[in-house]
C-alpha positions as CSV (number, residue, x, y, z in Angstrom):
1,X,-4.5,10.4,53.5
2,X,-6.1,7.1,54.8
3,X,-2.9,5.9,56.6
4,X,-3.6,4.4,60.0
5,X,-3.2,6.3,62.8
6,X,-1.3,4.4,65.7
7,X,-3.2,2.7,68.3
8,X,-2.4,2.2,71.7
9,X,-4.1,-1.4,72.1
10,X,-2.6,-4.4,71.5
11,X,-5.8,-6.8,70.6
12,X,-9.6,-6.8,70.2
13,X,-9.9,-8.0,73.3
14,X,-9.1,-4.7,75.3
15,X,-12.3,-3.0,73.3
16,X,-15.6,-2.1,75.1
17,X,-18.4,-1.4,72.8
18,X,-22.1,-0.9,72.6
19,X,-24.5,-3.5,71.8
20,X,-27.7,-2.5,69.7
21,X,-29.5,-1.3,72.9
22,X,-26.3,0.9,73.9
23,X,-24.9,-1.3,76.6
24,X,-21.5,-1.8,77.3
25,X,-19.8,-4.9,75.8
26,X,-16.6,-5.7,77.2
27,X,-14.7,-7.9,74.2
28,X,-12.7,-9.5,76.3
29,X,-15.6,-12.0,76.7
30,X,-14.6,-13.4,73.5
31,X,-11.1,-14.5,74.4
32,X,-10.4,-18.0,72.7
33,X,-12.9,-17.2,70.0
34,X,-12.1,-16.4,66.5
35,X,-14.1,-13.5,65.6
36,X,-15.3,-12.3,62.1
37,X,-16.2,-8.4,62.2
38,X,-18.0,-7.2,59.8
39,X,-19.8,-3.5,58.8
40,X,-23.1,-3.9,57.8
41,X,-25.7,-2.1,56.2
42,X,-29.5,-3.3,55.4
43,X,-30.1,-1.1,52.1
44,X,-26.6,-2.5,50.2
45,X,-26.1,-4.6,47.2
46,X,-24.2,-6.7,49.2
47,X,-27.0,-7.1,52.0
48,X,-28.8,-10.0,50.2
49,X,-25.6,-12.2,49.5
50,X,-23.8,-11.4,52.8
51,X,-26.2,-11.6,55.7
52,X,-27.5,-14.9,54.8
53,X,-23.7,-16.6,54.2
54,X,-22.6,-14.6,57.8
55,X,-25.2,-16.9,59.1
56,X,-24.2,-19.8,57.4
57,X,-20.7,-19.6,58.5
58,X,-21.9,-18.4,61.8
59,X,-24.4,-21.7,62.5
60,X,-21.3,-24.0,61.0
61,X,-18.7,-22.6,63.4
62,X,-20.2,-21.2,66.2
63,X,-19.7,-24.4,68.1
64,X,-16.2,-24.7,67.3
65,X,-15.6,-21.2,68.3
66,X,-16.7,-18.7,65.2
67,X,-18.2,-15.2,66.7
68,X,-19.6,-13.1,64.0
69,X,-19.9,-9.2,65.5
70,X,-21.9,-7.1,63.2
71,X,-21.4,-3.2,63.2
72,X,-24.1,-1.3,61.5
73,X,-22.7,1.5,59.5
74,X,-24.4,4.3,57.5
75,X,-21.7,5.9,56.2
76,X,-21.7,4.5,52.6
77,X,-24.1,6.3,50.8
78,X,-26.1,6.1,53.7
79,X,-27.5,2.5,53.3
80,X,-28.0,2.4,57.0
81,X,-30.4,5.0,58.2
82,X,-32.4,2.7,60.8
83,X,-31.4,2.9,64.2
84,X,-29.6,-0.3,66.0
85,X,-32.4,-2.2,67.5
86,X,-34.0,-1.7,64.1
87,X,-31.0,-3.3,62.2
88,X,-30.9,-5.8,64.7
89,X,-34.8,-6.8,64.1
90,X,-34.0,-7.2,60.5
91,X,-30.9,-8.9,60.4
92,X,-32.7,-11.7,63.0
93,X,-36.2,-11.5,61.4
94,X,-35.0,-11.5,58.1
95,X,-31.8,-13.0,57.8
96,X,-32.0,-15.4,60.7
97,X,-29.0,-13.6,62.1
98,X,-28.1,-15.8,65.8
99,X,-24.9,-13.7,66.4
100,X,-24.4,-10.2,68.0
101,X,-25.4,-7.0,66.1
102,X,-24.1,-3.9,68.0
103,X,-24.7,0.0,68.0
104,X,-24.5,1.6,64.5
105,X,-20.8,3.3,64.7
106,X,-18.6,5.4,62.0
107,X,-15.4,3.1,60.3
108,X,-13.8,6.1,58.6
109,X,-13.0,9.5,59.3
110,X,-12.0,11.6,63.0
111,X,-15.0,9.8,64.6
112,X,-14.2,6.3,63.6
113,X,-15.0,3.9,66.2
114,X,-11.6,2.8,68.5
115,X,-11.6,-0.6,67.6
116,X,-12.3,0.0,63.9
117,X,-9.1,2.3,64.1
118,X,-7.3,-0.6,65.6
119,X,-8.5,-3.1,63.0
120,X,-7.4,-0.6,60.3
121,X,-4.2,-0.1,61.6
122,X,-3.4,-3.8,61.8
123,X,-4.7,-4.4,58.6
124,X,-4.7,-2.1,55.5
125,X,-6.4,-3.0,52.5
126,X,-6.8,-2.2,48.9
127,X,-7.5,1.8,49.7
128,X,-4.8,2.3,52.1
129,X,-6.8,2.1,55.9
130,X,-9.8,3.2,55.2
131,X,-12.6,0.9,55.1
132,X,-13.5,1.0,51.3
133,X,-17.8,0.0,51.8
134,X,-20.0,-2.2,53.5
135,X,-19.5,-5.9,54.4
136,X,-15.6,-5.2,54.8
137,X,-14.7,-8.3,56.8
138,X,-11.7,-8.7,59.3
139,X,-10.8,-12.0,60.7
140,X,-9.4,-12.3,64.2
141,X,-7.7,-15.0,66.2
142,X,-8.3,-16.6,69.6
143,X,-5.7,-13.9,71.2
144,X,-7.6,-10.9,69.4
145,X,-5.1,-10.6,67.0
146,X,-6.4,-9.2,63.4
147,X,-5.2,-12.0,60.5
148,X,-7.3,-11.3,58.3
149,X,-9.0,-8.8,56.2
150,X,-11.9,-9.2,52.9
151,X,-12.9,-6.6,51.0
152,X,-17.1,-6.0,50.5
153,X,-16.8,-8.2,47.1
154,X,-14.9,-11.6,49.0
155,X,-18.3,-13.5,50.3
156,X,-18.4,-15.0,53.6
157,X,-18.4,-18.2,52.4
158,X,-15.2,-18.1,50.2
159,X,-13.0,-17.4,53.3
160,X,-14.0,-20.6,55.3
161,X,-10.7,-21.7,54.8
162,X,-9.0,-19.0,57.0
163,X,-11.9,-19.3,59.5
164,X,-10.9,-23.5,59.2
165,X,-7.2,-22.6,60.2
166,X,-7.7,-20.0,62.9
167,X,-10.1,-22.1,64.8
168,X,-7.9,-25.4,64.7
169,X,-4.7,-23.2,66.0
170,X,-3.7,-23.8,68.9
């Protein structure tokens, strides 16, 4: 149980998803980026530490190619029961949030989202695939590739060091 079903893509980049108004995002628009991907939820214990360092780190790299993609998720004790637009109102409003917040998807179970299958497969963590809670982080490279992955308790701010070295690869 949990083990990560194989994917057929071969990087983030070949994902489409939906932003917080349920338009099409094609991912590929982030090619030479590194992206942090993060589930997120507005009613967690993690919410007040998290946010607020995402958009730190987000304001500090953004301009040397740091994308912060933010998934909504109520699937953790259902600590995410607005609707998208609504999570994206508060994590701007509240949290000053400057980087993407997309459609509220599912990380575990048959109706996972595609790319959060694909991030699982390329990156198990302490529970096997499955996303363990909220503010699970995975770090991706300029080519899409997943490099990286930080359970709900490793703050934003302690992984800067990773984020550091994926940006200045070449």
């Amino acid at each position: 149980m949990g083990a990560a079903s194989s994917v057929p893509e071969n990087s983030v980049h070949e994902f489409t998803v939906k932003d917080a108004k349920g338009r099409d995002v094609d991912l590929s628009i982030y090619k030479g980026k590194v992206l942090l991907i993060v589930n997120v939820a507005s009613k967690c214990g993690f919410t007040n530490s998290n946010y607020p360092q995402l958009a730190e780190l987000h304001e500090k790299y953004r301009e040397k190619g740091l994308e912060i993609l933010a998934f909504p998720c109520n699937q953790f004790l259902s600590q995410e029961p607005e609707s998208s637009e609504k999570v994206e109102e508060f994590a701007c409003s509240r949290f000053n949030a400057q980087y993407p917040i997309f459609n509220k998807i599912r990380v575990n179970g048959p109706k996972a989202s595609p790319l959060y299958k694909f991030l699982k497969a390329k990156k198990g963590g302490f529970c096997g695939s499955r996303i363990k809670w909220n503010f699970t982080k995975f770090l991706v490279d300029k080519e899409g590739q997943v490099i990286g992955r930080y359970g709900p308790t490793t703050s934003p701010l302690s992984i800067q060091g990773d984020i550091q070295k994926a940006l200045n690869a070449q």
